[in-house]
N, C-alpha and C positions, 0 to 999 in steps of 0.2 A: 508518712511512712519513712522511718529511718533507714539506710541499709548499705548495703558496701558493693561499691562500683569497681571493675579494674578494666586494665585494654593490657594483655601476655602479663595479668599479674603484678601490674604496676597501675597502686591507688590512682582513682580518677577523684578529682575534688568537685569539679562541675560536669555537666553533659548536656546536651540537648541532642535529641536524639527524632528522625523524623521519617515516620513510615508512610509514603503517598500509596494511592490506588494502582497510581501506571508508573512504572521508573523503577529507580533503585533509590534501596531506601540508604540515608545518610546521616551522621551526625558528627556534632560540634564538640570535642573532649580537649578539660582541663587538665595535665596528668598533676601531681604533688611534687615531682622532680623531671629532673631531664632524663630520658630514660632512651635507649633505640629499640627504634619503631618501623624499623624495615622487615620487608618480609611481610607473611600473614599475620593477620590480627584476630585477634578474639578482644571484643565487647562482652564485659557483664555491668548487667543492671540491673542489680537484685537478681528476681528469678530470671531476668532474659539475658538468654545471650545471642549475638550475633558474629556470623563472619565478616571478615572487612580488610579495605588496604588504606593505606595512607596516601591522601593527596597532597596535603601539605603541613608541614611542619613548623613551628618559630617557637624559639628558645626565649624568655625572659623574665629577668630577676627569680632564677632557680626553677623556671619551672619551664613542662612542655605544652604546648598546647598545638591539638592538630583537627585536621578534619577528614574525615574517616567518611568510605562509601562501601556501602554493600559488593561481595564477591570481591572479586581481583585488582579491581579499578581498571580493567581494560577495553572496558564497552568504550571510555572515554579518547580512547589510543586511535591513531590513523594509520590502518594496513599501509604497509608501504609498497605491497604488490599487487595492480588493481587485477581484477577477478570477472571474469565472464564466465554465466551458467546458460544452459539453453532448454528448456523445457527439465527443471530440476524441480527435486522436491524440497518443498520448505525446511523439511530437515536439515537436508544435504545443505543448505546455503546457511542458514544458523551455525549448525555445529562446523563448517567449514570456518564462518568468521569469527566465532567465541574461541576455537581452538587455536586462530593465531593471534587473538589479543588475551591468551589465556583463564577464558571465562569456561561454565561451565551451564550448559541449557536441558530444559527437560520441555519437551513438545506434548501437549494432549491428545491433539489434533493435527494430525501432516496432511498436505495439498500439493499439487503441482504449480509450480509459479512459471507462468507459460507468458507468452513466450518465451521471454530473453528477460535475463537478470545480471546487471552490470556491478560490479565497486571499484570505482578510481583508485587512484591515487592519493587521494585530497579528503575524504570522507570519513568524520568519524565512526566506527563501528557502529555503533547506538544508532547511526543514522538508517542504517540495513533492518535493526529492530521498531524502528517508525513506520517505514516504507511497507515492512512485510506484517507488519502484525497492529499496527496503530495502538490503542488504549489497552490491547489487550496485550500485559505484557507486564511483570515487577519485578524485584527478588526479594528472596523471600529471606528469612532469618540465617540460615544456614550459607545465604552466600549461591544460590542456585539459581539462576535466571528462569522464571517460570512464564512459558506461552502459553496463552489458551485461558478460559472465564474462570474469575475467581469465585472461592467458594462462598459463601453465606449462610454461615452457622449463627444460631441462636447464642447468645453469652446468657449460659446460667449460672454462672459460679458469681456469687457475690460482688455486690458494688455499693459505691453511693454516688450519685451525682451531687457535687457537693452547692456547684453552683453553674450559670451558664452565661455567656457575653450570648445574649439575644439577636443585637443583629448581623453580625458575622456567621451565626449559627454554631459555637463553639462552648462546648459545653465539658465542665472538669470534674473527674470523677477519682474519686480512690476509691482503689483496690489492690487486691496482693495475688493477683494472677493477670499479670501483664501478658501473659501468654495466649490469650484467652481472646483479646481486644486489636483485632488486626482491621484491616480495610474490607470492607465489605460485610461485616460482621452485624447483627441487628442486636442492639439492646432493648428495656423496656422496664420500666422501675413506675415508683410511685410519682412523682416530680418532674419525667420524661422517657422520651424514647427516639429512636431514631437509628438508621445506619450509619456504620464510619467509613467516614470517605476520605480519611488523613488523619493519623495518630501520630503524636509527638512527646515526648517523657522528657519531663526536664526535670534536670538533678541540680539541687544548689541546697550549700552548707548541708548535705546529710537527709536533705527531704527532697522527696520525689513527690512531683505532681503531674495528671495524666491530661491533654488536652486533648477531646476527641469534635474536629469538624465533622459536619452533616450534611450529605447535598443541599439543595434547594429545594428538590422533589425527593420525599424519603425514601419513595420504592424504585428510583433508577440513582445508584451508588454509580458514581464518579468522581474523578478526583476536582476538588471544586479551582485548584489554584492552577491547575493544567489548564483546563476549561477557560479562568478568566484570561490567562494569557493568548491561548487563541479566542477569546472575545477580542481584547485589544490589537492584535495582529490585525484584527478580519477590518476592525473599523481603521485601521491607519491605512492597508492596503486592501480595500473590501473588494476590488477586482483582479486578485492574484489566482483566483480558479481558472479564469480565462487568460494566464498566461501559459498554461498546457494543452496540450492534444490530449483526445477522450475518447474512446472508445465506445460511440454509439451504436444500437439496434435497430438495421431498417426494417421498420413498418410495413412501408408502402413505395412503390417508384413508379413515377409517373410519366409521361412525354416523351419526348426522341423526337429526331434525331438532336436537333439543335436546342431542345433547350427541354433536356430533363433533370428530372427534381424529385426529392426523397424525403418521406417524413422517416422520422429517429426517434427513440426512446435514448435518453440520458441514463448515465450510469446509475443506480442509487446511491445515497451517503453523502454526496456534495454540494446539492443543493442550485445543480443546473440544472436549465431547462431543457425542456422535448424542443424539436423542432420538426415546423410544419413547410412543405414548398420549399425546401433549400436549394439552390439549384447547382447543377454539379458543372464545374469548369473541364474543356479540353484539357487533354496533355497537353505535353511539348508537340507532337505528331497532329494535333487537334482531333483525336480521338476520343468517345465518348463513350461508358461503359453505363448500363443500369445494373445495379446489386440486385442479387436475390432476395427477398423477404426473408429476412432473420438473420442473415450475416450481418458482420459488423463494417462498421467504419470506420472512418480517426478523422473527429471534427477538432479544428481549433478555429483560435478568434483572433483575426488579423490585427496585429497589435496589442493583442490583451485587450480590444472593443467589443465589449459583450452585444454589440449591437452588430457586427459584421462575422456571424459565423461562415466558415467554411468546408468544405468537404478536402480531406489530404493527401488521403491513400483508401481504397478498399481491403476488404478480405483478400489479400493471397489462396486461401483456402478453399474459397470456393467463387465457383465459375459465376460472374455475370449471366442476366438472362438474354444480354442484347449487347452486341458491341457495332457502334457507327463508327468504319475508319474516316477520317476528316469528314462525316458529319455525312458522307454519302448514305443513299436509302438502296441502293441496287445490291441485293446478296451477291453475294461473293460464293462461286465456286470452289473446291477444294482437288487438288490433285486425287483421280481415284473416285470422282465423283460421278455418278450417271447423271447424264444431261441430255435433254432437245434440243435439236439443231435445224431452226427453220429456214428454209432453201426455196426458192420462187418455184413456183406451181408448176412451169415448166423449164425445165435445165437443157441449156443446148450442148451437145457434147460434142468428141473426133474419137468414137473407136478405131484400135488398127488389127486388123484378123489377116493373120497371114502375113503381115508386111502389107495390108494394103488398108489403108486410112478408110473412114466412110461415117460421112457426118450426118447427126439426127437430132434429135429432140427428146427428153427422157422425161415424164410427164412424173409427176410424185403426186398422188391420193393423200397423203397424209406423213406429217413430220417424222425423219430420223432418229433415232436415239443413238449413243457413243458414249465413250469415257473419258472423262479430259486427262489427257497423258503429259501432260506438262504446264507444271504451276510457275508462279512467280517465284523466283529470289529473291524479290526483299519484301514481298508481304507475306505473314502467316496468320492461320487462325486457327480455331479448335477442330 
């Protein structure tokens, strides 16, 4: 395919251009002279065009050559005023951080991101769109940060798959509706088929040619080169899950005073385990608290040792079914509390009637009852 490329209207002689599953899509332009390139961009190529900024620029023997990323370029920027939200919704934290690195987001789906949601100092923006939204998350053509599951349209307009690098899974197809062939997209010709899970257009001397990668599994579309990078991450540090706190569901709680123990369900998605008989450590106070059934917990692994899980904090939320202070088993009365007060069978007393004393014996049938009118100061409880 022959056809004329520019970035604001100034010839591009090369491009490579590369639209992934998760991220922002970017590309690699030749200009024909040195031209300025600050400010927004507009990408065309042929029929596609794209918004964009410039990240870097280099001038040589008459020409410019830069490399260009979808939207504003400011997912890449580090807020400089760190940010704490408290029970906020996904929106409110997104468009809070695109609107100070000047990006521009569209949510499908809003959530509460509960608790607490922190951004330093130190953190690239991008980093807030990992954390809160994981794979699910591109920009699209126009420059627009898109959250939430991409589409999966049929490509009916015309193609040929001209030929395919088999074991990469990358297969090149001309067509003249570039527009058509995005990520997540299914095609199906006589030759092959498959979804796209990373499209790339490369432009050199005047001809364009379309490279469309394929999962490895055709009907679960992802991006195959994200994927292999946290392959290789997992295997250099394959115990970095167990250097966080986790939020587990107890099952079950077992034992008291001194030595009670909780089974947990693991969060899903990460690929840690349940855990059975964990046994829960004193405070500082040596107090010991059992969880309710279904609250949560916050396990980690002492040192990143997946073999020495712990218990760290419970639910604030909700009450314990049992609390042993230092591990004692005797209830604890509460100020305001009705209580029995056992007194020897026979009480010897000195009534005074009239000013004049006169000593007996007061037989009790059966225990007192009272209200304890004065607690302690430095113990409480519910």
């Amino acid at each position: 395919m022959t056809l004329f490329a520019s970035l604001n209207g100034t010839p591009v002689t090369r491009a490579r251009v590369v639209q992934p599953y998760t991220g922002i899509w970017h590309a690699d332009v030749w200009l024909d002279h040195v031209a300025d390139t600050t400010g927004s961009q507009t990408l065309v190529v042929g029929p596609w065009t794209g918004t964009c900024a410039v990240t870097r620029a280099v001038d040589f023997a008459g020409q410019r050559m830069v490399r260009l990323v979808g939207g504003a370029g400011g997912w890449s920027q580090v807020p400089s005023t760190p940010v704490f939200w408290a029970a906020a919704q996904l929106s409110t934290i997104l468009n809070d951080v695109a609107g100070t690195v000047g990006e521009t987001i569209n949510l499908a789906t809003d959530r509460t991101v509960t608790p607490f949601y922190v951004l330093d100092g130190a953190t690239p923006a991008s980093t807030v769109l990992q954390d809160l939204c994981g794979a699910g998350w591109w920009m699209d053509s126009s420059g627009v940060t898109q959250v939430g599951t991409r589409a999966s349209p049929t490509i009916a307009s015309p193609f040929t798959l001209r030929d395919v690098d088999g074991p990469p899974g990358i297969y090149h197809v001309d067509t003249e509706y570039l527009a058509d062939w995005v990520p997540g997209a299914t095609f199906s010709g006589p030759t092959g088929s498959g979804t796209v899970s990373r499209i790339t257009y490369l432009l050199e001397a005047g001809k364009l040619t379309t490279e469309v990668m394929i999962p490895k599994v055709a009907t679960t579309p992802t991006d195959r080169l994200r994927d292999a990078i946290k392959s290789v991450l997992t295997q250099v540090m394959p115990g970095w899950i167990y250097l966080a706190t986790w939020e587990y569901t107890v099952e079950a709680t077992n034992g008291g005073p001194t030595s009670v123990t909780i089974d947990a369900s693991a969060p899903q998605g990460y690929g840690l385990p349940d855990v059975t008989g964990l046994p829960l450590r004193a405070d500082a106070s040596g107090s010991v608290g059992a969880p309710a059934v279904g609250s949560k917990v916050l396990i980690g692994f002492q040192a990143g040792d997946r073999y020495s899980p712990e218990v760290r904090g419970l639910d604030g939320s909700t009450a314990p079914t049992s609390t042993w202070l230092a591990q004692g088993t005797n209830p604890i009365a509460r100020l305001g509390d009705q209580v029995q007060c056992f007194l020897p069978p026979t009480l010897p007393c000195v009534v005074t009637i009239s000013g004049v004393p006169s000593a007996g014996v007061v037989t009790l049938s059966a225990p007192i009852s009272g209200v304890v009118t004065q607690g302690s100061p430095i113990i409480f409880g519910a």
